[in-house]
N, C-alpha and C positions, 0 to 999 in steps of 0.2 A: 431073860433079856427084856428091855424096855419096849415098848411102842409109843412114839407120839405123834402128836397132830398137829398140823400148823399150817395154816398158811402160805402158800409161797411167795408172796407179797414178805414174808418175814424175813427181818435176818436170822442169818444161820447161828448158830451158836455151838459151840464146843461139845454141849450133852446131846446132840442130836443125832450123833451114830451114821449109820448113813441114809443117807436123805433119798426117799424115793418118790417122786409125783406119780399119781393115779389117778390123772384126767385124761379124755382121749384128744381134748384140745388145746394145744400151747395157749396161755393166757395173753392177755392182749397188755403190753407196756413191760412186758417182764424179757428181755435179753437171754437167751438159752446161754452164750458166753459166761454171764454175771446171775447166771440163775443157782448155783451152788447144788446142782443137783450130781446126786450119784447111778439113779436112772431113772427113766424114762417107764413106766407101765403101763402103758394108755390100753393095751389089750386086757388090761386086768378092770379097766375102768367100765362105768355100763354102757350096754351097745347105744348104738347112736338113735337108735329107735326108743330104746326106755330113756334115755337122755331127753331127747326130742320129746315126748310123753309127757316126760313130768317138769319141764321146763319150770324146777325149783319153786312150784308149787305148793307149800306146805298144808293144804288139803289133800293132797294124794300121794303125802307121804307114805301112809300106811300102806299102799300098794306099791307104790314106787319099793320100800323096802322089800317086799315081799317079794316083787318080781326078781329085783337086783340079787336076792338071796336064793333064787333058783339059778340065774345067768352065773353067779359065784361055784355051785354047786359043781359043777361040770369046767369049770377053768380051770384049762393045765396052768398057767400060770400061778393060781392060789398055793399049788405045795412049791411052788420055788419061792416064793414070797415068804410062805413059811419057814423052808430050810433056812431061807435067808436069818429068818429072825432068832434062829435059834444056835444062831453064832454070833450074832452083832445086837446091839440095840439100832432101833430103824425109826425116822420119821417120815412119816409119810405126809405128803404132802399134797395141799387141793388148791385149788383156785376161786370156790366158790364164795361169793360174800355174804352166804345163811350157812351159819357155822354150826347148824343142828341138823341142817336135813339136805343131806348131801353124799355122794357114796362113799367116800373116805370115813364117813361116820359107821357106813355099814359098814366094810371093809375092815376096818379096825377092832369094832363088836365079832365078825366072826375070827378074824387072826387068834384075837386074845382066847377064844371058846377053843382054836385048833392047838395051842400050847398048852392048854389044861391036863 
């Protein structure tokens, strides 16, 4: 199965399976109505303390990662996220506007290592 990344600021498009966002906070100008999502996983998103931390900082990415990949380690949410993927293709979806260093990025690097 697929996994992508995108934006939710984006249109949807026909190859994006189902659409999952992975922020813990609704983005500002985006309508939940007209937002084309399939769910919601803001519990899978990182805690609002490592949020708050690394306040998309690209110097403290490398810890930012590191933490997030402990907080992942132990969420029940991550095998439902997985079963998911391993019946559908899934995009997952962020809000962030640093399209490198953000947890969706992490997020996506461990899905792909848990399908291996």
């Amino acid at each position: 199965m697929l996994i992508g990344l995108k934006l939710i600021f984006d249109k949807p498009s026909i190859t994006d399976g189902k659409r999952v966002f992975v922020e813990r906070l609704w983005p500002r100008g985006v309508k939940r109505s007209t937002a084309n999502i399939d769910l919601w996983m803001k519990d899978i998103a990182p805690s609002d303390e490592l949020r708050q931390w690394f306040v998309f900082n690209s110097d403290k990415w490398g810890e930012f990662k590191k933490r997030y990949l402990k907080e992942l380690s132990s969420n029940k949410h991550l095998l439902e996220l997985v079963a998911m993927i391993r019946s559908t293709d899934i995009t997952i979806l962020y809000s962030s506007k640093d399209h490198e260093h953000n947890g969706a990025v992490v997020l996506e690097e461990v899905l792909k290592k848990n399908l291996k």
